[in-house]
N, C-alpha and C positions, 0 to 999 in steps of 0.2 A: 428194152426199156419201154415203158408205159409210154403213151400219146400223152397222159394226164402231164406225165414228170417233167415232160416237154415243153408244154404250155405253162407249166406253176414256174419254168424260170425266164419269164420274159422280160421284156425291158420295164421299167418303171418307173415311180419318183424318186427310188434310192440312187437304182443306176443310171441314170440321168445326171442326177446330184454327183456321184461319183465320177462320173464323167467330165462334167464341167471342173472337178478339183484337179483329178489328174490328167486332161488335157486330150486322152487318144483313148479308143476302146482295149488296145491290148492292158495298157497301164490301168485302167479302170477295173477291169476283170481282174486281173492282178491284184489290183488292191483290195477285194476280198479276201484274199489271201493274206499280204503283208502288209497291209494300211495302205491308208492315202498318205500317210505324211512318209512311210517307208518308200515309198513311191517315188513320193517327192525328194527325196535325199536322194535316192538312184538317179533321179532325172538331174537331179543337181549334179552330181559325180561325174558321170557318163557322156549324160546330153539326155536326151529324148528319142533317139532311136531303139526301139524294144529290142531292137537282134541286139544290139551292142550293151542294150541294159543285161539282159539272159548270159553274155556272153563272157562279161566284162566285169559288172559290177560285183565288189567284193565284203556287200554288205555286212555284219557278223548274226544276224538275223535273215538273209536270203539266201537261205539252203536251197535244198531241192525240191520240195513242196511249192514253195514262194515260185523259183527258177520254172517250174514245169505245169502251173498253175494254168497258163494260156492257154499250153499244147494241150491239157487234159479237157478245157473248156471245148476249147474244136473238136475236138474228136468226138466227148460227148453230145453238140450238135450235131454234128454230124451222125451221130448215130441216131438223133430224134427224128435227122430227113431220109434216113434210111435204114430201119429197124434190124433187118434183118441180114445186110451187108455183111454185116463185121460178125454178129454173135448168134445163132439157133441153139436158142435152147431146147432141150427134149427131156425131159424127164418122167421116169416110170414108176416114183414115187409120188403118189397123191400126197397135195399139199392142201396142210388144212390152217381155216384162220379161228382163232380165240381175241373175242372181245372181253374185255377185263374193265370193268368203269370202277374207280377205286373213289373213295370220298375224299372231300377235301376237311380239316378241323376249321374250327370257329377260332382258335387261338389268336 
């Protein structure tokens, strides 16, 4: 994974914002995935512990995407502090890039 891709997702005004709605960073992270206010119904349900929200809540909207949104989060830092850890790639097919700038109408 690129150093760029790493740094384009860092803390901000959103997640900050997000932060302060749903209360803890797992729930906030999360909530890119399933809302803040889906959050908020889990935390309502459950409680506020994320293991017991993952584990427990049986939202009809937090499938598995929503359910595994955190773990995928960790992992892919985790893979920004250490690139080469987990994945080498090698490939012996040259890879080519195509810029394409397409107009926009006046409509």
């Amino acid at each position: 994974m690129p150093r760029s891709f790493c740094f384009r997702h860092r803390r901000g005004p959103l997640s900050e914002l997000r932060l302060q709605q749903a209360g803890d960073w797992p729930a906030a992270i999360t909530s890119y995935n399933h809302g803040v206010g889906g959050m908020k119904r889990a935390q309502n349900q459950v409680g506020r512990d994320f293991v017991r929200i993952v584990k427990t809540y049986d939202g009809p909207a937090f499938g598995f995407a929503s359910r595994n949104y955190y773990a995928q989060f960790l992992a892919g830092a985790g893979n920004c502090q250490q690139p080469n850890a987990v994945f080498t790639v090698r490939s012996t097919i040259p890879i080519s890039v195509v810029q394409v700038h397409v107009k926009t109408s006046d409509r």
